[in-house]
Residue, then its C-alpha position, 0 to 999 in steps of 0.5 A: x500500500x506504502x509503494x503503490x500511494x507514493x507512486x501516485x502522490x510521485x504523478x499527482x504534480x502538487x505545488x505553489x504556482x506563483x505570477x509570473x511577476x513574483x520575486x521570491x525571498x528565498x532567505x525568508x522561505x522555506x522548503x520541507x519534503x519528507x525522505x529529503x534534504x531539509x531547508x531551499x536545498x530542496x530540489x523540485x525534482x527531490x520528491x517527497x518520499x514515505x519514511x518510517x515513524x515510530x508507528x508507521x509512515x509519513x509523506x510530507x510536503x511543505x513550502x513557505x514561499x515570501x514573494x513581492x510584486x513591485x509597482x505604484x501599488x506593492x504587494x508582499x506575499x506571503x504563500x504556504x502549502x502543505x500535503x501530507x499523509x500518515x499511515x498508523x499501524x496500530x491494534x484496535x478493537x473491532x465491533x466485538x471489542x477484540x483487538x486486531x491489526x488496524x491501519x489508519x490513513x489520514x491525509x491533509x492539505x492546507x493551503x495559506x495566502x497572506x497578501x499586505x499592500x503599499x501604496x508609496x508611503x501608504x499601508x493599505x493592510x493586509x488579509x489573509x486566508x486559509x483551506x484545509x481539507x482532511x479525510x481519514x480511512x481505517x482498514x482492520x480485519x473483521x472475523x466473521x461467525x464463519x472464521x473468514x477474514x475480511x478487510x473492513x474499511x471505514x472512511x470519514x471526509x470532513x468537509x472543507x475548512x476556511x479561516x479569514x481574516x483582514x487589517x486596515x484598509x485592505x483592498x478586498x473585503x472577501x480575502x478568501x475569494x480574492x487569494x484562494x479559489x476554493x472550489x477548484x482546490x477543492x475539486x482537485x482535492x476530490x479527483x487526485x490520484x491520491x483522493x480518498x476515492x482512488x485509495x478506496x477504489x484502487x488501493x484498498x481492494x488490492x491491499x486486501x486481497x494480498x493481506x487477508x490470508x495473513x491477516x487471518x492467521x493473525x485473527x486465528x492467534x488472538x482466538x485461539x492463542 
């Protein structure tokens, strides 16, 4: 499951795309993919990997980027973006209150745009907004009366969270439309290879056809060891 996720997280291209115009202040940005060198030593081409943790594996991939636009009105930026996913190994309990091996795959991406302008000697202020959108899935081995093993899964999609704010004057009273487009963010959320639907559809369907003989001698211990 580890090896399939990671190969489509590899084709799903996530980033920040910055205007054309922006200059970057690469002292005041930073850079962070999991399984890769830390800090803005971090190539594009360096993709975020899947690493051990003490109760499973992590993928992340976060980037902080200050940027400013120049003009007669300046804008300083500034642009953050994480995506990440944990996988937890872990013995639950099942619907009958006995322990069996459980993993637990919980995703996030947050997206946050702070935007403060200046007119010459002016502060017009500042807004900013935030996305965030979560979904969890939970794979753990039910026995049925008969000893056979399946693989249940439980999904939970919480729905999408957006925080705002603004100081001064700021030349919007609706930051969030004005910085983050939440419906196509949203959408692609939803539709990416590594969407809650394609790990349910794809992944899981194929995790449990390899697992469930073993999983079933794992069952057998508790019953009977």
């Amino acid at each position: 499951m580890i090896d399939a996720l990671e190969r489509r997280l590899e084709a799903w291209p996530v980033g920040l795309v910055l205007p054309r115009e922006a200059v970057v202040d690469t002292l005041a940005s930073e850079r962070e993919r999991s399984g890769t060198p830390a800090g803005m030593s971090c190539q594009p081409a360096d993709e975020p990997r899947f690493v051990r943790t003490s109760r499973g594996w992590t993928w992340r991939d976060h980037a902080s980027l200050a940027w400013h636009t120049d003009g007669p009105v300046a804008h300083r930026h500034l642009s953050e973006l994480e995506h990440r996913y944990d996988v937890i190994v872990s013995e639950q309990p099942d619907m009958a209150g006995v322990p069996r091996l459980t993993v637990d795959l919980h995703a996030l991406q947050s997206w946050y745009e702070r935007d403060a302008v200046q007119d010459g000697d002016c502060d017009l202020g500042s807004g900013w907004a935030r996305l965030t959108l979560r979904w969890s899935l939970r794979l753990q081995l039910v026995v049925t009366a008969a000893g056979r093993a399946n693989v249940v899964t439980r999904v939970n999609q919480m729905a999408p969270r957006t925080d705002t704010g603004r100081t001064g004057p700021y030349i919007s009273a609706d930051t969030l439309a004005r910085l983050l487009d939440v419906r196509r963010l949203t959408r692609e959320w939803e539709r990416g290879g590594a969407s809650l639907g394609a790990v349910r559809d794809q992944l899981v369907s194929r995790l449990a056809a390899a697992i469930e003989p073993p999983l079933a001698r794992h069952a057998a211990h508790y019953a009977f060891g």
